[in-house]
C-alpha angles and dihedrals in degrees: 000000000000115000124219118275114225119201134235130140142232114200120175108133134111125240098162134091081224090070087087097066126098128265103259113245107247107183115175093344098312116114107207117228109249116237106207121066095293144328120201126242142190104260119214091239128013122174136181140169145234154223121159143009125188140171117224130218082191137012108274124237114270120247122257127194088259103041135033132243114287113235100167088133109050137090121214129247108165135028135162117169096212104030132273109241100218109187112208139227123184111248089010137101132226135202116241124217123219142073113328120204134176120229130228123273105269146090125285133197110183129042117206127202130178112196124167112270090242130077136184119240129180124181144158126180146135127265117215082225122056097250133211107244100194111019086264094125085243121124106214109186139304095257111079124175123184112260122205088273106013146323141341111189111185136157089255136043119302117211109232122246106192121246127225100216125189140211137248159110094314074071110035106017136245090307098054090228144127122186135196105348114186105233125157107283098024149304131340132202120188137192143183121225153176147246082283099048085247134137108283109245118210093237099056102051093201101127106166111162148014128231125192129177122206118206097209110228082218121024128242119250132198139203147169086260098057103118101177150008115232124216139157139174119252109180105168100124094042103126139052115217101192129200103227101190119249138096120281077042107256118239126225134179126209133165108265131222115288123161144184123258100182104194123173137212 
């Protein structure tokens, strides 16, 4: 008889050109600015939301601007009609709401997520360098908190307001893809879309949610013994510090990589 399957989550991948950029140096406290283009930080909050979740027996077919993603092999997990908010800790782990299924016996080689292309990101710390909040030429202070749409810099410490930041081409190109992206457990592929779940175009601008897909270095396999489906939250790599030009050096703030491991027990 097949147990019930039970749902969390383990997310450490990246989806994100970002990725590429260095960890930032934090050093007591003191995060140095970085002074190349960027370097990537662990954000006090960081929530995203979600839509679906589905194992795979075989890789869907990608999304184009004029078709959806096929999913004609996969089994859902996970579903919530309106998004799950799923606020994030690193080395944590959050319950998702929505509906749970279990999927079929059977092996499964791909798993498959649709999240919204925005994500919610609060943070407060202090730079090693007094930074321009606002392109003004003005240095403003070395503590710098998010701000509903952007930055506050001051000489004492700033209280965070958290930041609904969206993604789009400024983070996966004018394609809105990501390939093969290297992630613990496999490869991740990653795709903006639209209202459609179809491949975002340059000239609509209506990008609505994000899809990865996740080629499992070792299939999942279950069983009528599987009992659960682990997942955590890793956010790490949460948040983009981005060196803006200027002197004093100008501060900006973007959401970070952050990616989906599905194991099962």
């Amino acid at each position: 008889m097949k147990k019930n399957f039970l749902l969390l989550f383990l997310v450490l991948m990246g989806i994100n050109n970002t990725a590429i950029a260095a960890a930032c140096t934090v050093t007591s406290g003191v995060t140095t600015f970085p002074t190349g283009t960027s370097c990537k930080a662990e954000p006090d909050f960081f929530q995203l939301k979600m839509y679906d979740m589905m194992l795979c027996s075989a890789a869907p077919t990608a999304p184009t601007t004029s078709a959806a993603m096929v999913l004609t092999n996969c089994q859902s997990v996970l579903t919530s009609s309106s998004g799950a908010n799923v606020s994030v800790t690193n080395g944590g782990s959050s319950t998702i709401s929505g509906t749970i299924t279990r999927p079929d016996n059977g092996t499964y080689t791909h798993g498959y997520i649709r999240i919204s292309s925005d994500f919610v990101v609060g943070d407060s710390r202090q730079y090693n360098t007094s930074l321009d909040e606002d392109s003004d030429g003005d240095a403003d202070g070395v503590y710098c908190a998010t701000t509903a749409t952007g930055v506050d810099c001051d000489s004492s410490a700033v209280t965070a307001v958290n930041q609904t930041m969206g993604m789009g081409s400024t983070q996966f190109g004018s394609d809105y893809l990501i390939e093969d992206e290297v992630v613990t457990g496999g490869l991740v592929d990653a795709w903006l879309v639209d209202t459609n779940q179809k491949l975002e175009e340059d000239t609509d601008g209506d990008v609505t949610y994000l899809v990865g897909v996740q080629a499992f270095t070792t299939p999942l396999v279950v069983t009528d013994s599987t009992t659960s489906m682990n997942t955590s939250f890793a956010v790490s790599t949460g948040m983009t510090i981005i060196h803006n030009g200027g002197n004093p050096p100008r501060l900006r703030l973007d959401n970070g990589p952050f990616s989906v491991i599905m194991t099962i027990e």
